[in-house]
C-alpha positions in Angstrom: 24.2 21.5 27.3 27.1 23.3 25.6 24.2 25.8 24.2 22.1 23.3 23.1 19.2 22.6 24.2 18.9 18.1 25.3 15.5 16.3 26.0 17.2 14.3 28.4 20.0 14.7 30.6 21.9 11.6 28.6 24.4 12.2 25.5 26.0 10.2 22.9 29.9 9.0 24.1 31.7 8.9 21.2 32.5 5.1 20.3 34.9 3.8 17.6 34.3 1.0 15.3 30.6 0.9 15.3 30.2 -1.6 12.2 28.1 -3.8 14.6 25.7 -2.9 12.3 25.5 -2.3 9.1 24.4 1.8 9.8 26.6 2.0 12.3 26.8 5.8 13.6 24.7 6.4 11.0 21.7 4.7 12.9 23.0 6.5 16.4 22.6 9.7 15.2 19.3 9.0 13.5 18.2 7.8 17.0 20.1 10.6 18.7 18.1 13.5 16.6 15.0 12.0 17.4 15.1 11.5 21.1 16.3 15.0 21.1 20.0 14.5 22.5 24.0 15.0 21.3 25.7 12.8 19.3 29.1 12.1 20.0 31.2 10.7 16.7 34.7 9.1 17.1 37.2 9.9 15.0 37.5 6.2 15.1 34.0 6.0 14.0 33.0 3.8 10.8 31.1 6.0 9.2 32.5 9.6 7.7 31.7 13.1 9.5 29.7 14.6 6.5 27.2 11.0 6.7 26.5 11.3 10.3 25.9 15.6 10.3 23.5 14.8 7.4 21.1 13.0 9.9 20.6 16.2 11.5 22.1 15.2 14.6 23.8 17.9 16.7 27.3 16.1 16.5 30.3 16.6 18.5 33.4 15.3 16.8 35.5 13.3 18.7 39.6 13.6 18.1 42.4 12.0 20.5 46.1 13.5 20.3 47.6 11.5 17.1 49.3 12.5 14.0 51.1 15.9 14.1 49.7 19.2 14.1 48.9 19.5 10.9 46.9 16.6 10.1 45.0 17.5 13.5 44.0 21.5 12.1 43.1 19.2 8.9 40.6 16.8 11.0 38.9 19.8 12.9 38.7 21.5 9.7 36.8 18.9 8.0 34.7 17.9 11.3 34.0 22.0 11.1 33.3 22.1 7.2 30.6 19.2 7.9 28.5 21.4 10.2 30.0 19.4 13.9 28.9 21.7 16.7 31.6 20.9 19.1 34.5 19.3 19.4 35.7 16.5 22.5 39.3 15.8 23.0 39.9 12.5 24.4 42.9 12.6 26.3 42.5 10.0 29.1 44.0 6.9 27.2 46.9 8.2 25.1 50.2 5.5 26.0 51.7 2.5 24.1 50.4 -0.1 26.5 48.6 -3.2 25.2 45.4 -4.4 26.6 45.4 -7.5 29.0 42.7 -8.6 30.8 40.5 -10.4 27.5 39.5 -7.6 25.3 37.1 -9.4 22.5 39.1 -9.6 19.1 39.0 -6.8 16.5 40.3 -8.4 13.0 42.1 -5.8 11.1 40.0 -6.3 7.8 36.5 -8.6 7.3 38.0 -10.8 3.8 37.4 -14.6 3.3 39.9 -16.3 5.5 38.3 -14.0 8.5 35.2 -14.8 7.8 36.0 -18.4 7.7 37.9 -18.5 10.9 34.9 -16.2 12.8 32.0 -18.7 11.2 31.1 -20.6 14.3 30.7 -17.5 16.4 28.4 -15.4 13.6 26.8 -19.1 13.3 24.8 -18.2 16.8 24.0 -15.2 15.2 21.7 -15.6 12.8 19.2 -12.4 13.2 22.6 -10.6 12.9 23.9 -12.1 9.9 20.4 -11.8 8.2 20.6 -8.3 8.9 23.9 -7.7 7.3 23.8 -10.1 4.5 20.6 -8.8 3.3 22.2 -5.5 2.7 25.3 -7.1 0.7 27.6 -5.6 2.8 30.4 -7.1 4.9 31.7 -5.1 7.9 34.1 -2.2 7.1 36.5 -1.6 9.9 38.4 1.2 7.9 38.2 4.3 9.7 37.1 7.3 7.2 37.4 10.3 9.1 41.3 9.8 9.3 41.6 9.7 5.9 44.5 11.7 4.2 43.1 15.0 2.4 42.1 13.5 -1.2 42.4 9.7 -0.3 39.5 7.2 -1.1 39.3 5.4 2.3 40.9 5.7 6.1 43.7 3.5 7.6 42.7 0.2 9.2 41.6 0.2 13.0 44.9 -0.9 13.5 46.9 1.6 10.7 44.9 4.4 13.2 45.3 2.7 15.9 49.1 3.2 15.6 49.0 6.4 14.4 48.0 6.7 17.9 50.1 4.7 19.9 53.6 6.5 18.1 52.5 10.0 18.9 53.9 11.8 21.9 51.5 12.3 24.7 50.1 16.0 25.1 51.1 18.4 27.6 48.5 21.1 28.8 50.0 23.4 26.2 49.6 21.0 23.9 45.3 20.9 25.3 45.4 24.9 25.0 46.6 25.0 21.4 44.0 22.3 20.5 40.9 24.5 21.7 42.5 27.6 20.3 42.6 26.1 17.1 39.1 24.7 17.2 37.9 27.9 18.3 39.7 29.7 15.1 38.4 26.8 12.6 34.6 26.2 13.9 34.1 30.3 15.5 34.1 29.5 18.7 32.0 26.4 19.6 32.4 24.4 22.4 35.4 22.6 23.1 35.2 19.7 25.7 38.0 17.7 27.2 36.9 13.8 28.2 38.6 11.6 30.8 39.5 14.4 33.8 39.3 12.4 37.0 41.6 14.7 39.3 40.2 18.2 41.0 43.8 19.6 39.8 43.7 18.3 36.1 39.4 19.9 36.3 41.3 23.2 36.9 44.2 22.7 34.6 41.4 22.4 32.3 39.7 25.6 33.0 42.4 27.3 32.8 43.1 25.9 29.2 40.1 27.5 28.2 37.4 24.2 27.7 33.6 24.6 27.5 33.3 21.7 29.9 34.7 18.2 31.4 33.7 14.7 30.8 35.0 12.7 34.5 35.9 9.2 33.2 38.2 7.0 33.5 37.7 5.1 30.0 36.1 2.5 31.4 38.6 0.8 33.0 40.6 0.6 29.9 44.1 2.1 30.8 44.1 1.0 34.4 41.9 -1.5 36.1 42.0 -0.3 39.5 41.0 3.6 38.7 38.1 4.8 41.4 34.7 4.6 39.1 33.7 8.0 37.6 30.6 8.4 40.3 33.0 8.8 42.8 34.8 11.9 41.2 32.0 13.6 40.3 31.2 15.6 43.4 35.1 17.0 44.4 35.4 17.8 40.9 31.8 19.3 40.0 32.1 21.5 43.4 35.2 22.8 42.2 35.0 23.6 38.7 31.1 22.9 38.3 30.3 27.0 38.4 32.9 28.0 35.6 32.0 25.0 32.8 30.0 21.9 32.3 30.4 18.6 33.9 29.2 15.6 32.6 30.2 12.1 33.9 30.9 8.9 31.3 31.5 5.4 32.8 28.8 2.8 34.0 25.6 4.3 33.7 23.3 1.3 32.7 19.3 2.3 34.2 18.3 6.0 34.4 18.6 5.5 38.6 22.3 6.0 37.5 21.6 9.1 35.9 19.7 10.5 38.6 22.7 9.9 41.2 25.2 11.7 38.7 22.9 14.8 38.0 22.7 14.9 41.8 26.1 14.7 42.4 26.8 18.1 40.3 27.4 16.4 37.1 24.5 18.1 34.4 24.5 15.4 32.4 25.7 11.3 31.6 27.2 10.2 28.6 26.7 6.9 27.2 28.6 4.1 25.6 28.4 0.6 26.2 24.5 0.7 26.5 23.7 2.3 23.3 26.1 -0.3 21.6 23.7 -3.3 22.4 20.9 -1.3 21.3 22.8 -0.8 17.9 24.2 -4.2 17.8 20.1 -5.6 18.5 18.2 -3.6 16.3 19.8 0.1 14.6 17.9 3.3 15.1 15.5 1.6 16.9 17.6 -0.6 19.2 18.9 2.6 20.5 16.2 4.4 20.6 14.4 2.4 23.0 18.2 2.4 24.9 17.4 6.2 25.3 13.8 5.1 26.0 14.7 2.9 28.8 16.7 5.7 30.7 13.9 8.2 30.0 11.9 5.8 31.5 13.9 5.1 34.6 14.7 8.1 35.7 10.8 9.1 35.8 10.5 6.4 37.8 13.7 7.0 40.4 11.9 10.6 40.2 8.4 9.4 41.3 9.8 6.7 43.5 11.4 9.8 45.6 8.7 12.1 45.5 10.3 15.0 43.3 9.0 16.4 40.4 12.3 17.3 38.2 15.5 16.0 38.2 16.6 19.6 38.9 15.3 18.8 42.7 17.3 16.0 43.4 20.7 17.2 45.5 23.1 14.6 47.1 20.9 14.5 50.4 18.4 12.5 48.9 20.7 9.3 48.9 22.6 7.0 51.2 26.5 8.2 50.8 28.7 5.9 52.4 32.2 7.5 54.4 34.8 8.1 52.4 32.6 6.9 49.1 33.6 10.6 47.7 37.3 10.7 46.0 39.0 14.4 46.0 42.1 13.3 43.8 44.5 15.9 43.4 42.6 18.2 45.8 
């Protein structure tokens, strides 16, 4: 994928705010590197650039459209500087809405009176709280790698978050410029685009120049009635699918799931929410045996259909309901 060779056929989504545990990214790149796949880093990630790339891990940095120019050539030059392989613009979420169907609660800082007040829930914890208290850490949900050039720590979830929120949305230009620069800064390596659900915005993108296309739609986190991603994946990997990568982010939860993207056109999952409970169980090795589990699965959807690579498996071998396939923007 993207020139690098990948064990599996799953990669690392980039996730914010990993301090779940106290290695956070850290941890998922360790377990990354040693299952052989890409790691994906947030720019909302809780651990710096230069820590994760020190694991080894092939990392692709992960930037959204906030700040001005500048302090976006200064990002990508730092995620470049710390050895990052590729970079993922995430533009599929970018509007000043807030969320409103139960999001769980993000404090702004971990100090006493939060503590306090979040008690009772860490109090069903304990394994957790063991695990974090024996390290003499608390949680830090300061986000490093959006630190001002010479400053000592990041903004708070929330400083980044509106750093976010009060920049202007980007227009394709705006999607060109961003890969051109990348290419000038890092020499050329890849430059992926996340959150394309439409067969017109896949050939926007192509036309912008990216090394390939994540279909997602955020998990359901700007509008919760978009089409899931596995229903994109075919329009969209049939039309663009010959001139850059697809890969499909959004729901994948047993390697079965992984199977039916790969057989759909997509060459590869990414993965969010799953690796998170493996962080949030046990570090490195809670995510680990995530990537294990989906190893593990999709040899056994293989088997289970009598094919001997995932390579074999085309969108014949599964029950498509009418109309199950979404050609948005077509």
């Amino acid at each position: 994928m993207f020139g690098h060779d990948i064990s599996l056929p799953v990669l690392i989504s980039p996730t914010g705010v990993q301090a779940v545990h106290p290695e956070g990214e850290v941890a998922v790149a360790r377990a990354a590197a040693a299952r052989g796949t890409i790691m994906g880093l947030s720019n909302f990630a809780s651990k710096s650039v230069e820590e994760v790339t020190a694991t080894g891990a092939t990392t692709f940095f992960q930037m959204y459209w906030t700040g001005d120019r500048t302090l976006m050539q200064q990002r990508m030059q730092r995620a470049s500087d710390a050895g990052s392989q590729g970079l993922i613009a995430t533009l599929d979420w970018s509007f000043s809405m807030g969320r409103d169907w139960g999001s769980p609660e993000i404090p702004e800082k971990v100090d006493f009176k939060t503590m306090v007040r979040m008690a009772p829930k860490v109090a069903t914890k304990p394994r957790w709280l063991y695990t974090y208290g024996r390290t003499g850490q608390i949680p830090d949900l300061t986000a490093p790698n959006l630190a001002a050039p010479g400053a000592d720590k990041g903004p708070t979830f929330f400083g980044a978050y509106y750093e976010w929120m009060t920049t202007p949305p980007p227009s394709w230009d705006d999607v060109a410029w961003m890969r051109e620069q990348w290419h000038q800064i890092s020499g050329g390596k890849p430059f992926i685009l996340k959150g394309v659900s439409r067969i017109d915005d896949a050939r926007r993108a192509v036309d912008a120049g990216v090394a390939g296309i994540s279909i997602s739609n955020h998990g359901g986190n700007n509008l919760d009635g978009t089409p899931a991603a596995i229903r994109l994946v075919k329009p969209i990997a049939d039309a663009v699918g010959s001139q850059i990568e697809v890969v499909m982010d959004g729901g994948v939860r047993r390697g079965s799931d992984v199977v039916k993207a790969v057989a759909m056109g997509a060459r590869a999952v990414m993965i969010g929410r799953a690796y998170l409970w493996g962080l949030a169980a046990n570090g490195q090795a809670g995510v680990e045996n995530v990537l294990d589990i989906l190893r593990g699965g999709v040899d056994s959807a293989l088997l289970g259909m009598g094919v001997s690579s995932i390579h074999e498996v085309t969108p014949e071998h599964f029950v498509v309901p009418d109309g199950f396939h979404l050609s948005l923007g077509a």
